[in-house]
C-alpha positions as CSV (number, residue, x, y, z in Angstrom):
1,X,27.8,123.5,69.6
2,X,28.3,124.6,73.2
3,X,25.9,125.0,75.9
4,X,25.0,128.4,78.1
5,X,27.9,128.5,80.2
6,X,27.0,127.7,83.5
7,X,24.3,125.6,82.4
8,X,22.5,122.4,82.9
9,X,24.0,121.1,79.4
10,X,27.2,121.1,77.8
11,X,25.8,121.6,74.4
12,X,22.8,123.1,72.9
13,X,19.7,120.3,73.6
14,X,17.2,120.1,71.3
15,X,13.5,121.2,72.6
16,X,11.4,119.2,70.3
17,X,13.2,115.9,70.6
18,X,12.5,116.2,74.6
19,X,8.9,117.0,74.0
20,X,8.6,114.3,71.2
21,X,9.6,111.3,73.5
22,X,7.8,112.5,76.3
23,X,4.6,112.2,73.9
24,X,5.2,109.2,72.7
25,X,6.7,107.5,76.3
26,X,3.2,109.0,77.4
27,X,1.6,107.4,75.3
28,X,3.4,103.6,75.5
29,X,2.6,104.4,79.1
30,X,-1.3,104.8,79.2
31,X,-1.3,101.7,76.1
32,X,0.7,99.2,79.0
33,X,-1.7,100.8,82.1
34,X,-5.1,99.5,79.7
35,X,-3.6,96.5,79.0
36,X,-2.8,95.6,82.4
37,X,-6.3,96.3,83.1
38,X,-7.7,94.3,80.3
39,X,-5.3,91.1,80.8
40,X,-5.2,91.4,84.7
41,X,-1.6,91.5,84.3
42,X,-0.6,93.2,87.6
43,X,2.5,91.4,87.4
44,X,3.5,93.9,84.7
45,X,3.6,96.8,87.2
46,X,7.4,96.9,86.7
47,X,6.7,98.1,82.7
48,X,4.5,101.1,84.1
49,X,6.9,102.2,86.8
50,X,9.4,102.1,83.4
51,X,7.6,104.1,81.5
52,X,5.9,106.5,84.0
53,X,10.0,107.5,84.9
54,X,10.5,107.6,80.8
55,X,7.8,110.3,80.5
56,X,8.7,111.9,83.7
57,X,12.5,112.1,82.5
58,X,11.8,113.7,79.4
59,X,9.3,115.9,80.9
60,X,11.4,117.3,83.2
61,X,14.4,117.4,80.5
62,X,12.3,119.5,78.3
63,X,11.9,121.9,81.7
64,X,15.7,122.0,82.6
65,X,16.1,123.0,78.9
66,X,14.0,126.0,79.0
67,X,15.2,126.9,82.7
68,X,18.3,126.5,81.9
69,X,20.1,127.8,85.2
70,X,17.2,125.4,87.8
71,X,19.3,122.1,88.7
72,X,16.4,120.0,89.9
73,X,14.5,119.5,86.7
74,X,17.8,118.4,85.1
75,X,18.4,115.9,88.4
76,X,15.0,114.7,87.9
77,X,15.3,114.4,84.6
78,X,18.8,112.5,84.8
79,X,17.8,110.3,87.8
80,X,14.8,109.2,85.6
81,X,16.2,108.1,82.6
82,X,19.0,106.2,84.1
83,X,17.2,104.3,86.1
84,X,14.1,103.5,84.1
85,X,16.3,100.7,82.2
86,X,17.0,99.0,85.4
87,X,13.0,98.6,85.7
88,X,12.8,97.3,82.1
89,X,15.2,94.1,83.0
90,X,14.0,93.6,86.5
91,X,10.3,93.0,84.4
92,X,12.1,91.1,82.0
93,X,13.1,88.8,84.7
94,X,9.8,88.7,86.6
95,X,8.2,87.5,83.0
96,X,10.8,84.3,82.3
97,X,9.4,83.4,85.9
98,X,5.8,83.2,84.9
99,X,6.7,81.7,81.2
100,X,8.7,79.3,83.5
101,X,6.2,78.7,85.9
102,X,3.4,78.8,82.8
103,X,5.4,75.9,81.1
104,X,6.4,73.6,83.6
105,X,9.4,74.3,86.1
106,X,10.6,70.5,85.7
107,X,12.0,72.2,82.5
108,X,14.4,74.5,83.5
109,X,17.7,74.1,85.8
110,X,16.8,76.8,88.2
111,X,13.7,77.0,90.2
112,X,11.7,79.8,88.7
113,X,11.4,81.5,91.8
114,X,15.1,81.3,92.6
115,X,15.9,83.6,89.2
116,X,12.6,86.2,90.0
117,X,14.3,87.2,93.3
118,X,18.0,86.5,92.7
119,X,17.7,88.8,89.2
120,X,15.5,91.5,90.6
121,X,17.3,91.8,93.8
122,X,20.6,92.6,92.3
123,X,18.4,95.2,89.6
124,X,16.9,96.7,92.9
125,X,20.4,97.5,93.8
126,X,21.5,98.6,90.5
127,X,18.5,101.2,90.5
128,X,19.3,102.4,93.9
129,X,23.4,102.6,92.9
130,X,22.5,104.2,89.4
131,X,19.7,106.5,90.7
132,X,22.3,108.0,93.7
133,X,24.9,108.4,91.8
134,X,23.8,109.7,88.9
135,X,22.4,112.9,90.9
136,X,25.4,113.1,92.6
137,X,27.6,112.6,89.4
138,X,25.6,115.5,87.7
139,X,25.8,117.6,90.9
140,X,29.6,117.4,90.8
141,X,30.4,118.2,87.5
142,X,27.2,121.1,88.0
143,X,29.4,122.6,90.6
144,X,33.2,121.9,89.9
145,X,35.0,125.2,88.6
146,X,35.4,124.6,84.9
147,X,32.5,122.1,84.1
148,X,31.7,124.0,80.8
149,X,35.3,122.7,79.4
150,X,34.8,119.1,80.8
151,X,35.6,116.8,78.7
152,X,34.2,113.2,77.0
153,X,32.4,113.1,73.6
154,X,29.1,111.5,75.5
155,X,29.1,114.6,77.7
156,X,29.4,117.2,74.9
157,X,26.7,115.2,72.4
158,X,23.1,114.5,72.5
159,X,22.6,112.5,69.6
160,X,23.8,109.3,71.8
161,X,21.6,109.3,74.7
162,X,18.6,108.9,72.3
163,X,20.2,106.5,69.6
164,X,21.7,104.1,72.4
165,X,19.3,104.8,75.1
166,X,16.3,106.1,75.0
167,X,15.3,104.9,71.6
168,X,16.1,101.0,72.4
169,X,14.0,101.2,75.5
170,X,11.6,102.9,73.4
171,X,11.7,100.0,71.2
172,X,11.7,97.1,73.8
173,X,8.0,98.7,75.3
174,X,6.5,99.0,72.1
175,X,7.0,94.9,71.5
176,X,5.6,94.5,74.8
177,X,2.8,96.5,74.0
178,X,2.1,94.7,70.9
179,X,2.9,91.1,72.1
180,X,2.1,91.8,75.6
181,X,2.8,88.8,78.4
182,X,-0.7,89.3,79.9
183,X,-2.1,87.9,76.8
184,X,-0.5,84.6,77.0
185,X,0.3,83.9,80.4
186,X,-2.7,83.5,83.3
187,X,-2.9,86.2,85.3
188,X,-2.8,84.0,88.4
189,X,0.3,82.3,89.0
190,X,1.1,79.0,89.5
191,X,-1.5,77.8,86.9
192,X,0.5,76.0,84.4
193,X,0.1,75.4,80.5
194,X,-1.0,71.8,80.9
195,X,-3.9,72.3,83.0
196,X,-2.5,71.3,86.6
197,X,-1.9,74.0,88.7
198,X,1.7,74.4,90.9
199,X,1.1,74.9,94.5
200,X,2.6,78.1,95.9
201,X,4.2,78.6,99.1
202,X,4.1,81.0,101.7
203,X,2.5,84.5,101.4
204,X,3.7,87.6,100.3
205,X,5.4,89.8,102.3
206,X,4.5,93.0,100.6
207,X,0.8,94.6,99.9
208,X,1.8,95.9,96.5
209,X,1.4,92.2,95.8
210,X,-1.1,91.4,97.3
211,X,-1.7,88.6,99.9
212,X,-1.1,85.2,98.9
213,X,-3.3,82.1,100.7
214,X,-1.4,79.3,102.0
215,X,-0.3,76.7,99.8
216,X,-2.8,73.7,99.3
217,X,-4.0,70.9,97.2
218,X,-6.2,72.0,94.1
219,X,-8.8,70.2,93.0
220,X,-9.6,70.9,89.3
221,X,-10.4,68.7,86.2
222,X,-7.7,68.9,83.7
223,X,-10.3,70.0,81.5
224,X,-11.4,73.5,83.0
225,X,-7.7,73.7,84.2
226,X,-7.0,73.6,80.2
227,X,-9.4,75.8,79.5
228,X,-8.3,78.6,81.9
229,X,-4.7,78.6,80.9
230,X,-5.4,78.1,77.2
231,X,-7.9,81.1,77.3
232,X,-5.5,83.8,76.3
233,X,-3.2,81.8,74.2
């Protein structure tokens, strides 16, 4: 069925769908912020950016649907849920660097800090490329003469946005939530699995995380060592 001509959707969006998913995202949302808390896990600070742009999208999608003629709650909206997958894979990556770094980096081919930075740099610029030009994208077709005839089946239909979108990211945060890294892995990196502890180097550039001392010998009995990375499996 079409849309208001003119307006923020090609076909008729359903209300409750919009309102549904931002409940729920909401709700996956404050789950992974008391986790985080509880494990110490600030390394999962990707997952809540993810989900606060979920809940933000669908907020502001259930806005554009009842002011159907206001462009910025549908560019929000868009912008949003576009980009919030990109945030899902870069924490996917940051977490196969701690397991890496948890279980012993003389076991993989790639140093685990190599694949953090070479993976989330390219999804950095895949969230900047998808969240420009999807607002741009939208604004075009908001603007070119015609838009209400434009044409593609993805354009014209709702249904797939949630079944290959929103619902498989949907999916992905709820395992996290019930197997959740910061449960298994230490909270401080560089401890490892076997009780020694891998010296990092360097510090942190960035204050979101946090200063990091200068590398050094640790002196720990393989026992307590043990005992602290064990703790949470």
């Amino acid at each position: 069925m079409a849309g208001r001509p003119g307006g923020n959707f090609t076909y008729d969006p359903t209300t409750w769908a919009a309102i549904l998913f931002a409940v729920i995202y909401g709700i996956v949302w404050a789950t992974h912020t008391a986790q985080a808390i509880k494990y110490r896990a600030l390394f999962m600070w990707v997952m809540f950016v993810a989900c606060a742009l979920e809940f933000i999208g669908f907020v502001t999608r259930e806005i554009a649907i009842k002011q159907m003629y206001t462009l910025w709650p549908i560019v929000v909206s868009q912008t949003g849920l576009i980009v919030a997958p990109a945030f899902l894979a870069a924490q996917d990556y940051m977490i196969i660097g701690r397991v890496m770094s948890f279980v012993g980096k003389e076991y993989g081919y790639i140093d685990h800090n190599k694949i953090t930075k070479i993976f989330v740099g390219a999804d950095i610029f895949a969230i900047l490329t998808q969240g420009g030009g999807g607002a741009m994208l939208f604004a075009e077709i908001k603007f070119t003469p015609g838009n209400d005839d434009a044409d593609g089946y993805l354009l014209n239909h709702e249904w797939p946005m949630y079944v290959f979108d929103s619902i498989p990211v949907l999916i992905s945060i709820i395992f996290f939530c019930i197997w959740h890294p910061g449960a298994y892995l230490p909270s401080r990196k560089g401890l490892r699995i076997d009780g020694t502890y891998e010296e990092q180097r360097g510090r942190r550039k960035f204050l979101c995380c946090g200063p990091r001392k200068p590398a050094k010998n640790v002196e720990m009995s393989t026992a307590d060592n043990s005992a602290i990375a064990l703790e949470k499996a």
